[in-house]
C-alpha positions in Angstrom: -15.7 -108.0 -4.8 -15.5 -108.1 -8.8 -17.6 -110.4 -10.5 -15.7 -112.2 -13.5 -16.9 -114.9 -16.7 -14.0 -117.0 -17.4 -14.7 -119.0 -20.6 -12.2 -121.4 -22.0 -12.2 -123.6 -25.0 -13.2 -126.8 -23.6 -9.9 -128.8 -24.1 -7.6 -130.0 -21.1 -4.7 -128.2 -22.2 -6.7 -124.6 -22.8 -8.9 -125.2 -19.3 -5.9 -126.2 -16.6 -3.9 -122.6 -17.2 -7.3 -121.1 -16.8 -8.1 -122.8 -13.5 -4.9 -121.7 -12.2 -5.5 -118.3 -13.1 -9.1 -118.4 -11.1 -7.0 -119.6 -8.3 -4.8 -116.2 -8.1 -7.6 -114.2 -9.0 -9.7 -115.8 -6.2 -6.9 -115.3 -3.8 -7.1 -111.3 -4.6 -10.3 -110.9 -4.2 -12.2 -111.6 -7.1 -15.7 -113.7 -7.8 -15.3 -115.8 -10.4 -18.3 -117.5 -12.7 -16.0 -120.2 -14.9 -18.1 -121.7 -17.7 -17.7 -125.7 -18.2 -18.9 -128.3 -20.8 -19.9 -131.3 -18.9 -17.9 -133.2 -20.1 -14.9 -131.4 -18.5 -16.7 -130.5 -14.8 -15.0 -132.3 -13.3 -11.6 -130.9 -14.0 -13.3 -127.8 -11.6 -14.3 -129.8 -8.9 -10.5 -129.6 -7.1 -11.0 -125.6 -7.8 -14.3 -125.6 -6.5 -13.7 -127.5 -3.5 -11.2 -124.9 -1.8 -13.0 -122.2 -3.2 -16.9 -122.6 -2.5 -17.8 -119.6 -2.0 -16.0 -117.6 -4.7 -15.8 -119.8 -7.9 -19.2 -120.6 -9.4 -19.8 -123.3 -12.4 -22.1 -122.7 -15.2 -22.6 -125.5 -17.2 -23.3 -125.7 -20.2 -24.0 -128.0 -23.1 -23.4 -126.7 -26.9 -24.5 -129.0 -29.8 -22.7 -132.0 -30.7 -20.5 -130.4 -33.6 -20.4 -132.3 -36.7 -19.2 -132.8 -39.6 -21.2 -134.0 -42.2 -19.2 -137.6 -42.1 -17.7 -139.9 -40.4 -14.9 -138.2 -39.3 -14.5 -136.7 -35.7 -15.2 -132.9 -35.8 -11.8 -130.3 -35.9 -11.3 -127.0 -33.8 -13.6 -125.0 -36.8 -16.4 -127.3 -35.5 -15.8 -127.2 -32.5 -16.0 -123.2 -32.7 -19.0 -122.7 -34.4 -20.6 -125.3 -32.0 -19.7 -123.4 -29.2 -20.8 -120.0 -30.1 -24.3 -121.2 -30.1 -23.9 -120.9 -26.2 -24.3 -117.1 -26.9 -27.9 -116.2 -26.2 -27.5 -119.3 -22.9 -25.2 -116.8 -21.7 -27.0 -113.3 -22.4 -30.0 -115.2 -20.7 -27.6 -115.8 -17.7 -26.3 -112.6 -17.4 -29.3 -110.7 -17.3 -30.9 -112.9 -14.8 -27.8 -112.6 -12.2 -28.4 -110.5 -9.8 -24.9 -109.4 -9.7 -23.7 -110.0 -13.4 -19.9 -110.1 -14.2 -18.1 -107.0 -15.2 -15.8 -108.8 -17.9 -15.3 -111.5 -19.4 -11.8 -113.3 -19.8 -12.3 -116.0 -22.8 -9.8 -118.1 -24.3 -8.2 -117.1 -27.9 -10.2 -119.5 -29.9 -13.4 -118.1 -28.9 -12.6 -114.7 -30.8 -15.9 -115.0 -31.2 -16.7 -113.8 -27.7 -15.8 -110.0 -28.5 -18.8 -109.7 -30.1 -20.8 -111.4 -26.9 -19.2 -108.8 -24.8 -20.0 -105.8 -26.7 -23.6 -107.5 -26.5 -23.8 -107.5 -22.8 -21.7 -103.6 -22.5 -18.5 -104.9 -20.8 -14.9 -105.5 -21.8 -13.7 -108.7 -23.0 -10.2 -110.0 -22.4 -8.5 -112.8 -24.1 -6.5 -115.3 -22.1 -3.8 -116.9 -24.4 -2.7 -120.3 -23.0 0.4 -120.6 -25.5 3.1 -118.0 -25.2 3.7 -114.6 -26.6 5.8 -115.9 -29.3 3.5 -118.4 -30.6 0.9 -115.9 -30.3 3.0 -113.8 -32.6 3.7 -116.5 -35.5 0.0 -117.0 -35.1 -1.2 -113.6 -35.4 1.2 -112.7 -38.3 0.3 -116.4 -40.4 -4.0 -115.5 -40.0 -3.6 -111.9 -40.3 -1.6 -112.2 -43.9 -3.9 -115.3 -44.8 -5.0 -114.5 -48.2 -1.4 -114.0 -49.4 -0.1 -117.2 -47.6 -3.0 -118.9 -49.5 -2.5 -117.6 -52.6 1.5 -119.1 -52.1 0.1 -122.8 -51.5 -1.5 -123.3 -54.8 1.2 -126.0 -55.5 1.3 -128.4 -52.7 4.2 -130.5 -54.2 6.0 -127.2 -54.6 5.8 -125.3 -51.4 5.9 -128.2 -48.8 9.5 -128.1 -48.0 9.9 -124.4 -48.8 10.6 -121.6 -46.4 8.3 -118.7 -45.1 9.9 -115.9 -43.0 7.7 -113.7 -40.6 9.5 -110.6 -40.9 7.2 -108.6 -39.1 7.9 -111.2 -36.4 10.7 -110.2 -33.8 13.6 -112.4 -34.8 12.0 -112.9 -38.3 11.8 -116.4 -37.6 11.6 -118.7 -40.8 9.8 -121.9 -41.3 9.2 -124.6 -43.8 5.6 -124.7 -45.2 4.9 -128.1 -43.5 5.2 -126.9 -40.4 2.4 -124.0 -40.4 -1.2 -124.6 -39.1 -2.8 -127.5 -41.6 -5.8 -125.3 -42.3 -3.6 -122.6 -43.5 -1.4 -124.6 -45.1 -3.6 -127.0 -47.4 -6.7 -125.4 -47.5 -8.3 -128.6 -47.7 -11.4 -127.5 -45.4 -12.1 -124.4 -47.9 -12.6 -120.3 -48.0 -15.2 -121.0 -44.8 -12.6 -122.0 -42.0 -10.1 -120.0 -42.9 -12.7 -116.4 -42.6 -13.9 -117.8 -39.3 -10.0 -118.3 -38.2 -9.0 -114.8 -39.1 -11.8 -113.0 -37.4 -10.5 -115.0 -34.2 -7.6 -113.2 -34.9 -8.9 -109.8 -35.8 -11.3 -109.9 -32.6 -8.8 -111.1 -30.3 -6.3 -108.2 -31.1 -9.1 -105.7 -30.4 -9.8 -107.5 -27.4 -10.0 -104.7 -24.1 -7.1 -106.6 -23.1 -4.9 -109.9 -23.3 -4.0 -112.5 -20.1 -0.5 -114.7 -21.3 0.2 -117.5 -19.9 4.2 -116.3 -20.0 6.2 -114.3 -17.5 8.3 -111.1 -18.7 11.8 -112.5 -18.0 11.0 -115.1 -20.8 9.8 -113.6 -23.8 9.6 -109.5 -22.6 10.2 -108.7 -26.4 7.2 -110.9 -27.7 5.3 -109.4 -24.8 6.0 -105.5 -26.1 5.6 -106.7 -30.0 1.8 -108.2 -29.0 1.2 -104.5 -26.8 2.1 -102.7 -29.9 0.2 -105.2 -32.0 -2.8 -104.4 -29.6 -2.2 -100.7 -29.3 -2.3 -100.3 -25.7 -0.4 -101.3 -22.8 -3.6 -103.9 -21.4 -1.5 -106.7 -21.9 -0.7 -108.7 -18.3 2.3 -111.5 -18.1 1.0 -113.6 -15.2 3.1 -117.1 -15.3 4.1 -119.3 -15.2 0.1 -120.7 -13.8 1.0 -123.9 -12.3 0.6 -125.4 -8.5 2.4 -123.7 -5.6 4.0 -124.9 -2.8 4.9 -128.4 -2.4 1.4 -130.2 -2.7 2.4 -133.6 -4.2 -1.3 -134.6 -4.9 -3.1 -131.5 -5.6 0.0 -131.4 -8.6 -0.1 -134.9 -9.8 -4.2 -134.8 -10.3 -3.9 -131.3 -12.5 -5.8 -132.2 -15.2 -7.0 -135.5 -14.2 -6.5 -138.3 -12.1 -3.0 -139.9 -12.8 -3.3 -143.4 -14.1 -0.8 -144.5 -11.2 -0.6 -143.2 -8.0 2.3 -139.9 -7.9 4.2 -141.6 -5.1 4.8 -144.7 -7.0 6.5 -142.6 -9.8 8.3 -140.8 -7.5 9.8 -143.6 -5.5 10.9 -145.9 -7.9 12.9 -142.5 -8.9 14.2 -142.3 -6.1 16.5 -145.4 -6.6 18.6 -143.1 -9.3 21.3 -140.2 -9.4 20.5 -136.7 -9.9 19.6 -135.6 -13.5 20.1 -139.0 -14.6 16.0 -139.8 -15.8 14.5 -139.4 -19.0 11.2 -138.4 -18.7 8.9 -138.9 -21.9 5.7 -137.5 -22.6 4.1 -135.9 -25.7 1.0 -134.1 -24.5 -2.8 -135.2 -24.0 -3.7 -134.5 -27.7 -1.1 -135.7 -30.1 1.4 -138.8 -30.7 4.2 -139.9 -33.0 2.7 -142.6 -35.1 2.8 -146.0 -34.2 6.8 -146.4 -36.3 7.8 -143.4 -34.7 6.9 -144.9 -31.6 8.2 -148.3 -31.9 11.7 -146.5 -33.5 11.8 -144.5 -30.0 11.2 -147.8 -28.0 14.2 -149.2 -29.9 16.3 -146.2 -29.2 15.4 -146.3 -25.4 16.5 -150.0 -25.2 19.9 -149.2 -26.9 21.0 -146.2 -25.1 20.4 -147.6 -21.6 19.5 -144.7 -20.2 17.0 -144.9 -17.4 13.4 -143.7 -18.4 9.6 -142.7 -17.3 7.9 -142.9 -20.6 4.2 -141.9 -20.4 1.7 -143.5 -23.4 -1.1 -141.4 -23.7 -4.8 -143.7 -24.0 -5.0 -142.8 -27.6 -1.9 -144.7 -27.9 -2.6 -148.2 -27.4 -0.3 -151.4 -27.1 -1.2 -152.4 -30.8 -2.4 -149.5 -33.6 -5.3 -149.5 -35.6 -3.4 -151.2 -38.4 -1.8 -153.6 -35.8 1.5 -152.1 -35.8 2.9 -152.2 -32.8 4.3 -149.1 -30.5 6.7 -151.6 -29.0 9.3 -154.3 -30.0 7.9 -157.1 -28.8 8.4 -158.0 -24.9 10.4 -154.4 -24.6 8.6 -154.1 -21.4 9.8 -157.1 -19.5 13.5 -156.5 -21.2 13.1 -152.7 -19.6 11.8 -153.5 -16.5 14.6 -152.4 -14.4 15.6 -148.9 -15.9 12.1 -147.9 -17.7 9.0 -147.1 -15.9 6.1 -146.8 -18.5 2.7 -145.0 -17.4 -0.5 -145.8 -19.7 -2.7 -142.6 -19.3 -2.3 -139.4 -17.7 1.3 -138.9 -15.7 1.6 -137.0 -12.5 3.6 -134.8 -14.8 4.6 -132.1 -12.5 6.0 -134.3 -9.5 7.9 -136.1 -12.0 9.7 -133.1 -13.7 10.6 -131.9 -10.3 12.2 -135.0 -9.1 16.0 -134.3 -8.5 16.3 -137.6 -10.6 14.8 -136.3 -13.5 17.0 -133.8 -15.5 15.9 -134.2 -19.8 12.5 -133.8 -20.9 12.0 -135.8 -23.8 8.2 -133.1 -25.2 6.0 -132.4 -27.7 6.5 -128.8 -26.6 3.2 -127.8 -25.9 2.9 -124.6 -23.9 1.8 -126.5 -20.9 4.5 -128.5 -21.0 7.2 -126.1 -21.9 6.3 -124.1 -18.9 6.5 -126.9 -16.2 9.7 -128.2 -17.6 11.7 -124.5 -17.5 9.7 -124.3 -13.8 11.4 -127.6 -13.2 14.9 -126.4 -14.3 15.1 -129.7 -17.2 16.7 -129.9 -20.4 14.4 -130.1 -23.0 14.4 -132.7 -25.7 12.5 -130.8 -28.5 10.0 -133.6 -30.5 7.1 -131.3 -31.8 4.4 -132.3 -33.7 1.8 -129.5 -34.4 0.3 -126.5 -33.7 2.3 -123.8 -32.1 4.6 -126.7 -30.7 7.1 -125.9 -33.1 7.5 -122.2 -32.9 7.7 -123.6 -28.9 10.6 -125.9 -29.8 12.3 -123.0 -31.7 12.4 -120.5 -28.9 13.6 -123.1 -26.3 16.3 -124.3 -28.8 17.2 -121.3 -30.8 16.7 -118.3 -28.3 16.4 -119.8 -24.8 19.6 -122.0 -25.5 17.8 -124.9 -23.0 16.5 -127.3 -25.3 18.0 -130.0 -28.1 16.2 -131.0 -31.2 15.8 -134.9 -31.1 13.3 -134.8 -34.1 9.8 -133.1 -36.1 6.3 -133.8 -37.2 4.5 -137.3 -38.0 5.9 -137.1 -41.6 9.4 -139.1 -41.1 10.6 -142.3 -38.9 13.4 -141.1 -36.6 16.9 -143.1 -37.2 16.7 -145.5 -34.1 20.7 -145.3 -34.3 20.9 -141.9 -34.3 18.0 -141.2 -31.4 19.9 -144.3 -29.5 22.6 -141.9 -29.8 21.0 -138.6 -28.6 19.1 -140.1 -25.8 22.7 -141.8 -24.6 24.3 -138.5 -25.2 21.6 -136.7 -23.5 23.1 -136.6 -20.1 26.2 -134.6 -21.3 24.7 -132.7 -23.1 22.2 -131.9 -20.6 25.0 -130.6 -18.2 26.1 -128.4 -21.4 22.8 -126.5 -21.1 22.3 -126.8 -17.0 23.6 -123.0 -16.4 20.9 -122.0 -18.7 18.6 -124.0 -17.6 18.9 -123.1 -13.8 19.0 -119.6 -14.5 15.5 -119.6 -16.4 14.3 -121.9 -13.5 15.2 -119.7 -11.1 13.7 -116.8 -13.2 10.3 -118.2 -13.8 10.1 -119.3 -9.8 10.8 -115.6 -8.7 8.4 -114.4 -11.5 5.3 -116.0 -9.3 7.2 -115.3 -5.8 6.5 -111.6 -5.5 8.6 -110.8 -9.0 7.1 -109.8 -12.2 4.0 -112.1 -12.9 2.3 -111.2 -9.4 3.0 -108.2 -10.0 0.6 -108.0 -13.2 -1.3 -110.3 -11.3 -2.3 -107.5 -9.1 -2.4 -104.7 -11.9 -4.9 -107.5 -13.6 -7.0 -107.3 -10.6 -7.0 -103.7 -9.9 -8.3 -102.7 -13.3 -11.0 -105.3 -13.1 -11.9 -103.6 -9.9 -12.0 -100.0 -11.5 -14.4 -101.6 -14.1 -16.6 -102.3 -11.0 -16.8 -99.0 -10.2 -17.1 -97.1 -13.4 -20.2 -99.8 -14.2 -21.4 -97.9 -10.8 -21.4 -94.7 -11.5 
């Protein structure tokens, strides 16, 4: 059996699509050493449980990052903190009596190209966002200098437009809306070198792991094999829980902060597709007037709701502005079931009662919503989220924009009016939205992702035998 390193960036949303992939790559066969900060171990245990004997932890600590100040360290921290784990994993490698024969490493840890040439075997980059974002992302670091040079005028290139035309589709987007290091250069020359050597390693990587499946985004797929200059490049979602598990699903990622059949009975009480459910990710939130105008809305429109408020959003702000008109809960109670922590996200989607998706857009997320066959209310607010809201709305014809970014306070009349509208409109989209469902299900059922699932292995077990001979 082949030995493999998986090594993601140690964030929730980059380490759950990389767990599931150990899962099918355990399940053909393969060894797999993952490497975990402590502080995230116990996001492995589920994985390590059913598979003891083939998934193996090494854990590791890397130096708090920092700063200089007071603020809390950013990804280029965070990056250069990690790759002093290099010479903890050389040691480790050379001491294991039966040393991996790759290494599959997330796409922030570019860095990791060099580790592998170090160690004399192949490197492949997993990508947790899609092939589109993947693109935009490529195309904005790998043109940096010019895109730089562009922003020398904050005031006056804010709201203007920047087209990717080497990009399929072109896609265009206003200034705002592009990474914030690459945008305002605020963090200096520094961070923006060590971004585009990510880049530069990761697309001469030996090969490149999505997170995707072909029927979604085949011509992103072939633009990123061209990009790469080889044909290494495996479509292997979506990676999410199989079967009909109800508890291994509602504790991906973390213990929910109610129990999953709670949730799910109370939604049992309402009509098919009628349930908004509301959730903007595990690292970002509207501010606390975007929040409080959304809590408005929901009141107004009647709809009925699951609204989940991440822990960094708390009852009262920093500033003590509140998320919530006062006693909204009580006045809710009947129609609006709010979860303070992490949601059972994946039982909820799935519910016959829930049909919109009120998202941030976050890969994760945009993946268990088309698995669930929702209609996606599109409320990005960074990162690739918004290339993510553009190919569900745009392209994909499944999602509706409800609203952008931190920078402006939603209309509550006009969000009141979208949310109440969002059942029709929901319907509008539902062909589409079934279609793509049923697309992404057959994609891990035997169709195209398992498929590449088993190419994946395959070469991984020819690299075994070539380090042989």
């Amino acid at each position: 059996m082949s030995h493999v390193l998986l090594f993601p960036y140690p964030s929730s949303g980059h380490i759950i699509p990389l767990l599931d992939l150990s899962h099918q790559l355990v399940k053909r066969g393969l060894s797999i050493t993952f490497l975990i900060t402590p502080p995230n171990l116990s996001l492995l245990q589920p994985l390590l449980s059913s598979h003891p004997s083939s998934i193996h932890p090494l854990t590791l600590s890397p130096p708090e990052p920092t700063t200089g100040t007071s603020s809390p360290p950013g990804l280029y921290h965070k990056i250069l903190a990690l790759r002093q784990l290099q010479n903890p994993v050389i040691e480790w490698f050379h001491s294991h009596h039966s040393p991996p024969v790759a290494i599959i490493s997330d796409f922030f840890l570019g860095w990791t190209q060099e580790l592998s040439a170090e160690l004399g075997i192949p490197r492949l980059v997993f990508c947790p966002s899609g092939a589109f974002g993947i693109s935009v992302y490529n195309s904005e670091w790998r043109d940096f200098p010019r895109t730089a040079a562009d922003a020398s005028n904050d005031d006056e290139i804010e709201d203007s437009m920047l087209t990717l035309s080497d990009v399929p589709s072109s896609p265009v987007y206003p200034w705002w809306q592009l990474y914030g290091i690459l945008r305002s250069q605020a963090d200096g020359e520094a961070h923006g070198k060590v971004f585009r050597e990510n880049i530069l390693a990761n697309l001469v990587s030996w090969g490149a792991v999505f997170n995707s499946f072909t029927e979604l985004e085949r011509v992103y797929i072939e633009h990123i094999k061209k990009e790469m200059g080889h044909d290494r490049v495996w479509a292997v979602g979506p990676l999410l829980p199989r079967g009909n598990d109800v508890d291994q699903a509602s504790e991906r990622g973390g213990v929910s902060s109610v129990p999953a059949h709670d949730v799910l009975t109370w939604l049992d009480k309402w009509q098919n597709d009628s349930v908004v459910y509301i959730c903007f990710g595990s690292r970002e939130a509207p501010t606390s007037q975007q929040s409080y105008a959304l809590a408005v809305a929901l009141e107004a429109s009647g709809v009925p709701f699951v609204w989940c408020v991440r822990d960094g959003q708390k009852e009262h702000a920093a500033n003590d502005e509140r998320i919530m008109p006062e006693g909204f809960e009580d006045r809710v109670a009947e129609r609006g079931f709010i979860i303070k922590g992490w949601a059972p996200q994946v039982p909820i989607l799935n519910h016959r009662a829930v049909g919109m998706f009120l998202t941030h857009c976050g890969w994760n997320s945009t993946l268990e919503g088309i698995s669930a066959g929702v209609t996606m209310l599109t409320w990005p607010l960074g990162a690739d989220q918004f290339t993510n809201a553009k190919l569900l709305v745009d392209q994909l014809g499944m999602g509706v924009r409800v609203h952008e970014g931190h920078k402006k306070v939603p209309d509550s009349a006009a969000l009141t009016r979208i949310l109440a509208e969002s059942v029709s409109r929901a319907g509008l989209v539902k062909p589409r939205v079934m279609e793509l469902r049923d697309k992404a299900k057959s994609a891990v059922n035997g169709g195209s992702s398992d498929k590449e699932l088993d190419e994946l292995v395959q070469c991984l077990n020819e690299l075994k035998v070539r380090k042989k001979k």
